[in-house]
N, C-alpha and C positions, 0 to 999 in steps of 0.2 A: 928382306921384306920389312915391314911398317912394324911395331910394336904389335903384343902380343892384344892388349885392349881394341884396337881398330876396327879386325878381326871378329870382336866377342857378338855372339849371338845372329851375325851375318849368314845369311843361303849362298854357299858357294859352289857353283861349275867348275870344275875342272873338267878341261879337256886336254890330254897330253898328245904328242906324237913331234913329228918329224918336222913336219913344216916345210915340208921340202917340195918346191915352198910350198907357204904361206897361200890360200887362195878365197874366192869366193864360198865353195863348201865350208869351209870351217868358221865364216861368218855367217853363212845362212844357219847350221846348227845351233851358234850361239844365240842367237836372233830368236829361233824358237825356243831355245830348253830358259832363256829369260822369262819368256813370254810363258811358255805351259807350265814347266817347274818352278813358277813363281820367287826365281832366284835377284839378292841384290846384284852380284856381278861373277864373271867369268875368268878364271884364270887359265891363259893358253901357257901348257906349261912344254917347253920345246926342248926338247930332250936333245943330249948335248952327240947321243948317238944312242938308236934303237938295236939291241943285242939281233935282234931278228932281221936286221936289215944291212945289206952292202955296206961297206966303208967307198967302196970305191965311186958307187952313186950319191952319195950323201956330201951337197953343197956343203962348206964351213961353218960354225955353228954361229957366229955371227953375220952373216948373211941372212943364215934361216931366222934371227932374231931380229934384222929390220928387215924382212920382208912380210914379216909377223907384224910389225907395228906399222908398216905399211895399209895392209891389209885392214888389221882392226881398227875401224873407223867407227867405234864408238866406245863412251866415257866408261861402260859399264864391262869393257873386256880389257880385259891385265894380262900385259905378256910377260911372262917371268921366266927368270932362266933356275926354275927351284932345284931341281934336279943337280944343277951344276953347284950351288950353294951349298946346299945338301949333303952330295958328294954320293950319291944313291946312285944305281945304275937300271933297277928295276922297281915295277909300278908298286908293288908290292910294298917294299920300303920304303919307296916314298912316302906313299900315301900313312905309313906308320910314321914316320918321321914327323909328317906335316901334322897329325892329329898329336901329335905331342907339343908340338912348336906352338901349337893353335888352339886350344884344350876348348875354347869356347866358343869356334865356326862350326857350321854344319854343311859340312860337305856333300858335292852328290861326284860323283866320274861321271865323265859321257862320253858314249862312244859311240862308232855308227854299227851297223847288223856284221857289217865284214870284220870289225874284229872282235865280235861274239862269237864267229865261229872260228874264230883261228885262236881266244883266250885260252885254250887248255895249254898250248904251246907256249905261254909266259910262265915267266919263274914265282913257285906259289901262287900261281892264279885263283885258287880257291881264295886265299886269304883278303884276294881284294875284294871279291863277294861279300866277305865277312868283315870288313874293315868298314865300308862306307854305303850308302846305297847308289846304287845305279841305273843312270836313264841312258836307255838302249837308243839308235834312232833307226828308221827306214834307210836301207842303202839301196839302191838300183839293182835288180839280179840276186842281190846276197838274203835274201827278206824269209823266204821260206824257208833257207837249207839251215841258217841261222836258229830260227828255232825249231826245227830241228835233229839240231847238235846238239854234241852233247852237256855243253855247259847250259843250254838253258831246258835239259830236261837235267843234268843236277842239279838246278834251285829251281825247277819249275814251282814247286808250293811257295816258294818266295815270291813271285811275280804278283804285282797288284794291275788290275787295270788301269789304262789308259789313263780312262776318266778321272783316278784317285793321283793323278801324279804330280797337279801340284801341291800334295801332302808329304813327296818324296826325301825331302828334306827334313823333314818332322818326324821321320819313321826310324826305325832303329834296322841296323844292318843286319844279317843281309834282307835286302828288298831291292826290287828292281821293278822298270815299266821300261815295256815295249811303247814308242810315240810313232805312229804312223802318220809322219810330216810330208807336204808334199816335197818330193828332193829335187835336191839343186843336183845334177849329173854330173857335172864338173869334180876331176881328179887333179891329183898331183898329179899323177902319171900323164895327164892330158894336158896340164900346163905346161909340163916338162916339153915334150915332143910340140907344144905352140899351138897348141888347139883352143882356144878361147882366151879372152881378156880377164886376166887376175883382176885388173881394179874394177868389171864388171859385179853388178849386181842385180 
């Protein structure tokens, strides 16, 4: 990545995962958490392989990374391969790693409601709580069981409304907002099996 100055004093998104592929959803999130979380830009950060997830379904990792820059059709989303630079396997680390590399960004994670309720199952999940704050989004189906589960009644006192979230970046961790977006339906899963147009928007 760019020198450590570039960086300083920046609102940054991270959104990690698979990318497998790359689709509309993960543009339309970024799109919003710009927009509501009053961030300068996004980094899609495409994980070079998800411990939680098949080897055998997982495209190559550079495919997953132009079909990521395919997709990100705008100046303000960075696909980065951090993870693989890094040399990290899990979010947790990473995200320790990054906030050392980077001492003067202010990071937020984003993620959708489906993996708030599947977070207890990552390695040190708590710690990513505790590392940076986090903006949750609306996913389709997963919205109620989500909160609640059990990771958002372990920081539920951490949770600031909606309304305060683009201060989410200014807050000290952990803190997290639910954004009730309206959602884009569109999966990986559904792009996979050919159910809609990835370069749609």
């Amino acid at each position: 990545m760019t020198n450590i100055e570039t960086f300083a004093g920046k609102r940054i998104g991270i959104l990690g995962g698979s990318f497998n592929p790359a689709h509309r959803g993960h543009l339309h999130i970024s799109r919003q958490a710009l927009k509501l979380l009053q961030l300068d830009e996004i980094w899609w950060m495409v994980s070079p392989q998800n411990p939680l997830k098949p080897v055998n379904d997982m495209v190559d990792f550079e495919s997953r990374i132009e079909s990521a820059e395919t997709i990100a059709q705008d100046r303000r989303i960075r696909v980065t391969n951090i993870e693989f630079e890094l040399d990290t396997a899990y979010t947790a680390e990473t995200l320790t790693e990054l906030k050392k590399k980077f001492p003067k960004a202010r990071f937020v994670w984003l993620m959708g409601a489906d993996n708030l309720m599947q977070i207890p199952k990552w390695k040190d999940w708590q710690q990513i709580f505790r590392a940076v704050p986090i903006a949750i989004f609306t996913r389709p189906t997963y919205t109620k069981r989500a909160l609640a589960g059990y990771a958002a009644r372990r920081f539920a006192r951490y949770r600031i409304d909606e309304t305060q979230a683009h201060s989410l970046s200014a807050r000290q961790a952990p803190t997290w907002a639910f954004l009730n977006i309206k959602p884009d339906a569109i999966s990986a899963t559904r792009v996979r099996a050919g159910i809609g147009a990835v370069n749609m928007y």
